[in-house]
N, C-alpha and C positions, 0 to 999 in steps of 0.2 A: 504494500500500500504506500503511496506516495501520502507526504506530510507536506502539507504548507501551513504558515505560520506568519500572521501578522504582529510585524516589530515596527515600535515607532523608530526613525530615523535622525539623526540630527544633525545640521551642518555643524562640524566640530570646531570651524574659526567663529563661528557665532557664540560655541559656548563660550568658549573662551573667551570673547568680547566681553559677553556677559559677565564672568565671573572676575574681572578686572573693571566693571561697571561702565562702560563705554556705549554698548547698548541695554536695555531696555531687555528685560526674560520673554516680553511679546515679540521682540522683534528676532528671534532664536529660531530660523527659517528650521522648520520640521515639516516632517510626513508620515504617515500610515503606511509599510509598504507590503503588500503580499508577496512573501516570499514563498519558492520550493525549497524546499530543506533537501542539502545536495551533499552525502557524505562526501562521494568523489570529486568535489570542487577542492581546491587549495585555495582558489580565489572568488570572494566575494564578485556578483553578477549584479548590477543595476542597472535600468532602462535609461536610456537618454532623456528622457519624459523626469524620472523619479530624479536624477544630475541636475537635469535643470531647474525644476521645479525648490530643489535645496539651496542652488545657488552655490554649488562648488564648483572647485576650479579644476581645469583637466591641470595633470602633472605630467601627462607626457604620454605615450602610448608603446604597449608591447605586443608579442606577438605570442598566443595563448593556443595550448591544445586545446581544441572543440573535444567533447563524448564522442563525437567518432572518428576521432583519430586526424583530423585535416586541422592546419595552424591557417591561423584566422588577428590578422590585426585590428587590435581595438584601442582606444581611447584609457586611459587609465585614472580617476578620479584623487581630490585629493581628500582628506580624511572623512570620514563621518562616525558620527555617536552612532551604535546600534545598540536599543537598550529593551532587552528582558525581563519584564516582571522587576525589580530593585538592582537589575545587573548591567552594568553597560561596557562595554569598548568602544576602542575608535579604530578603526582601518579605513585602507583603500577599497577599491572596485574597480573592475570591469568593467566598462561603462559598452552593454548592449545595445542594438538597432531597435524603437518601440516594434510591439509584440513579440517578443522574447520574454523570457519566465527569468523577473529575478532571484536568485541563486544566493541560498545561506551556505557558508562552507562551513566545511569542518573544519578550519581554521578558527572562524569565529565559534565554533561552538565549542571549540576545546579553551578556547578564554572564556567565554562564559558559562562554562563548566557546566553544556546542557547535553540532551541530545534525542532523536525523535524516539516518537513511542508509537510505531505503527498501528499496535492492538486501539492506540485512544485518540489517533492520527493528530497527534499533539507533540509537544516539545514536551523536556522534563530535564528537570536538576538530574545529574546524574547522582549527586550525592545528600538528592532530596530536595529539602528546600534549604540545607545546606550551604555554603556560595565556598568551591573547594579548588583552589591555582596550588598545582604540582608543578614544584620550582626543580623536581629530576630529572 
């Protein structure tokens, strides 16, 4: 069973603004984003629709294996908050053509120590409602 899973998103120079008080917590460009929960991802996937709409900056562009096996150059985004029930990080992304399925990696799900639960097609602590970074 495929898992997707709605995280809010956050342009992460906005928090920051914020939390230096420069801007204003309203003007903290966010979004809702439907993501597919993608073990085999290493990198975070977002639409050019969800990039823009946060108002991040491209950092430059790589050139990425596709699932089936063909490299494919794309856009590479610059950080964002992705935050979990009280858990959050910041990474880059991928920055996909609109109608492409945005892509949680297992990157980001091993920083926020989650991971899918088919049977409840849901996410889940892996160590509960725990919040656990293995520094081994």
């Amino acid at each position: 069973m495929t898992v997707y899973e709605d995280l809010v998103v956050r342009n992460s120079e906005d928090v920051s603004d914020f939390s230096r008080g420069r801007i204003k917590e309203s003007e903290v460009r966010q979004t809702t984003v439907h993501f597919k929960v993608d073990t085999g991802a290493h990198r975070n996937v977002i639409t050019r629709d969800v990039f823009e709409r946060l108002g991040l900056r491209k950092k430059g562009e790589q050139t990425f294996k596709l699932a089936g096996g063909q490299p494919a150059r794309m856009d590479v985004s610059g950080q964002m908050e992705i935050i979990w029930r009280d858990r959050r990080i910041e990474l880059d992304a991928a920055i996909a053509p609109p109608g492409a399925n945005n892509l949680l990696s297992i990157t980001a799900m091993e920083l926020l120590d989650i991971m899918p639960d088919p049977s409840k097609g849901c996410l889940v602590g892996i160590h509960g409602e725990e919040y656990l970074n293995e520094l081994e």
